[in-house]
C-alpha positions in Angstrom: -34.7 -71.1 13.1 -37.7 -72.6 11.3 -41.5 -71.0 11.0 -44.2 -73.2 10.0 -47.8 -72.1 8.3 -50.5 -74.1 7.5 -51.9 -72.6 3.9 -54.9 -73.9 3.3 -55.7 -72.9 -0.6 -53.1 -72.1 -3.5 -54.2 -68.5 -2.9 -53.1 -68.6 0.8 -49.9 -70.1 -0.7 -49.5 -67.7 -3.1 -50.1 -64.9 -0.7 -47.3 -66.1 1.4 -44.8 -65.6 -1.1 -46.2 -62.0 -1.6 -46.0 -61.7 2.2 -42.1 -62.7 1.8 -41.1 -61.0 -1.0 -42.2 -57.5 1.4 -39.2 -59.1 2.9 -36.3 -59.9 0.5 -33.4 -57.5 -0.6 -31.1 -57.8 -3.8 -29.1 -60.9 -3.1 -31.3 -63.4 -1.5 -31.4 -67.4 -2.4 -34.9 -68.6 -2.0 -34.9 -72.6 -2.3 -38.3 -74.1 -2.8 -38.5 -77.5 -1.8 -41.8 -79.7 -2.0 -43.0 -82.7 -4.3 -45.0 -82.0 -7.5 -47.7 -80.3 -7.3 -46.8 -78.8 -3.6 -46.9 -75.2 -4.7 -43.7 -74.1 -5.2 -45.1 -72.1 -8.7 -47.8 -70.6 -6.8 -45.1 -69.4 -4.4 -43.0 -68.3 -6.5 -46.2 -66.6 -8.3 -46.7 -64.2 -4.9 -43.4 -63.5 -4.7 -43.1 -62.3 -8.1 -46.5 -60.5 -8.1 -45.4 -58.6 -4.6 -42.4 -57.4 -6.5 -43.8 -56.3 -9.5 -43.6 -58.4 -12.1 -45.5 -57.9 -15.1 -47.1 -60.8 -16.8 -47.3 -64.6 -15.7 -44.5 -66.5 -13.9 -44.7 -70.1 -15.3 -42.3 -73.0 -13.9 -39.1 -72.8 -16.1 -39.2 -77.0 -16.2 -37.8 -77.3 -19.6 -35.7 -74.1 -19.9 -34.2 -74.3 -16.5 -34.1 -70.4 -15.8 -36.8 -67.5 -16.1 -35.5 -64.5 -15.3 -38.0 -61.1 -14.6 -37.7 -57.5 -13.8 -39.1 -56.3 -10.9 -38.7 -54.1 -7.7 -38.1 -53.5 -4.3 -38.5 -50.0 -2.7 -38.9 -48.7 -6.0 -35.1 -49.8 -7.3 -35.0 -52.0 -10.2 -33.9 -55.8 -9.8 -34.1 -59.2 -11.6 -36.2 -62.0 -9.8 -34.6 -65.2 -11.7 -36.8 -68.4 -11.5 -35.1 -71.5 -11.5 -36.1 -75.5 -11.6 -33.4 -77.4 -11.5 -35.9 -80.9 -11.9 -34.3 -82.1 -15.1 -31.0 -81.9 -13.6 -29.0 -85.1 -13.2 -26.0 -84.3 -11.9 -24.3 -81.6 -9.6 -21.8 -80.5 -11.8 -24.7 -79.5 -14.6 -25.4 -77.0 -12.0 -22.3 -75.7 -12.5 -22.8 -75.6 -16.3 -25.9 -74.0 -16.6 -24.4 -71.2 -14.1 -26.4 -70.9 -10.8 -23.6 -69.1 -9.1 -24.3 -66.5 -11.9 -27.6 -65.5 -10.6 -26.3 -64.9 -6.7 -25.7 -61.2 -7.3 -26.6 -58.1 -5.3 -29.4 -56.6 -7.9 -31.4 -60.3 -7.9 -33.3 -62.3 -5.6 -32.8 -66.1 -6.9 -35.8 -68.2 -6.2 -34.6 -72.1 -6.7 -37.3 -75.0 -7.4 -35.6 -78.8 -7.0 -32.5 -76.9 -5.5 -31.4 -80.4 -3.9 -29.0 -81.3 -7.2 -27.3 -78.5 -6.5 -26.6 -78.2 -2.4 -23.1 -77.8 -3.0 -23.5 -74.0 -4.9 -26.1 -72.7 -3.1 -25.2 -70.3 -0.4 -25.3 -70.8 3.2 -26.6 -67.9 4.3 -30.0 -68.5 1.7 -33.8 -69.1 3.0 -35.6 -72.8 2.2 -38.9 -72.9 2.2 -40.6 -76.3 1.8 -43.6 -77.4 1.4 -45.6 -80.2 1.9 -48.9 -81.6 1.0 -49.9 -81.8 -2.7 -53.5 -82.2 -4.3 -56.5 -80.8 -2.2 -54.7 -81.3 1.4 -53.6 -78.3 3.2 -50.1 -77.4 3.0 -47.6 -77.1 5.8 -44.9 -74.4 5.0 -41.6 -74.4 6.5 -39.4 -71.5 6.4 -35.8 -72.5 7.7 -32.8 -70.3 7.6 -29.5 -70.7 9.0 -28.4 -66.9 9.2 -29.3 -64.8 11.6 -30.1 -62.3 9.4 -33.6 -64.0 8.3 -35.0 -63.9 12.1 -35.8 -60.9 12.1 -36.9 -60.4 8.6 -39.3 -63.1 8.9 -40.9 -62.2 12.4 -43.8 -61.5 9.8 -45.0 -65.0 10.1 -45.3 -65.1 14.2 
């Protein structure tokens, strides 16, 4: 099942990711996928502001992980940022421990998640985006479980 958008500005972007994160429950895999300077921050940006995180959300590039309190429906949970970029290899995936962050009281929100196809779970939501610079952005939500359908009927 894929669902493509066309955002226009990096506030349309960002508001997307707000828009989703209405969405998301404790446990979720978000993988961003887009070229530099797509929007994957600004994404990730909405879907931390729409769960309540205080303070800015910057790309972790150099430390890898991020890792925020927030909430849904008023119960605490961790949004954990990841940008796997400087990675290499697969196995460092491993190292740096992204299975770690696929727990029941986070939502995981992966940047460059390619390196690392082998960890990630099947059942997670990609969302890629492409343009980059002043072109509009076409945003592609695609999901594999069955579960996401209806849970992202929001972008019909």
């Amino acid at each position: 099942m894929n669902y493509r958008v066309t955002s226009l500005t990096v506030q349309q972007t960002r508001e997307l990711g707000k828009q989703l994160s209405e969405h998301l429950i404790g446990g979720d895999v978000v993988a961003l996928i887009g070229d530099l300077g797509a929007g994957k921050t600004a994404f990730a940006q909405g879907i931390g502001e729409g769960l309540g995180v205080v303070g800015s959300m910057t790309s972790p590039t150099f430390t890898l992980i991020h890792e925020y309190k927030g909430f849904i429906q008023n119960t605490k949970l961790r949004l954990i940022h990841m940008d796997l970029y400087r990675l290499r290899h697969p196995e460092e995936a491993e190292i740096i421990g992204i299975e770690d962050a696929f727990v029941d009281d986070a939502v995981c929100l992966i940047e460059w998640p390619e390196i690392a196809e082998d960890y990630l779970p099947d059942d997670r939501l990609t969302v890629e985006i492409k343009g980059s610079g002043d072109m509009p952005r076409e945003i592609i939500f695609k999901a594999k479980d069955p579960n996401w359908e209806q849970r992202l009927k929001f972008l019909s």
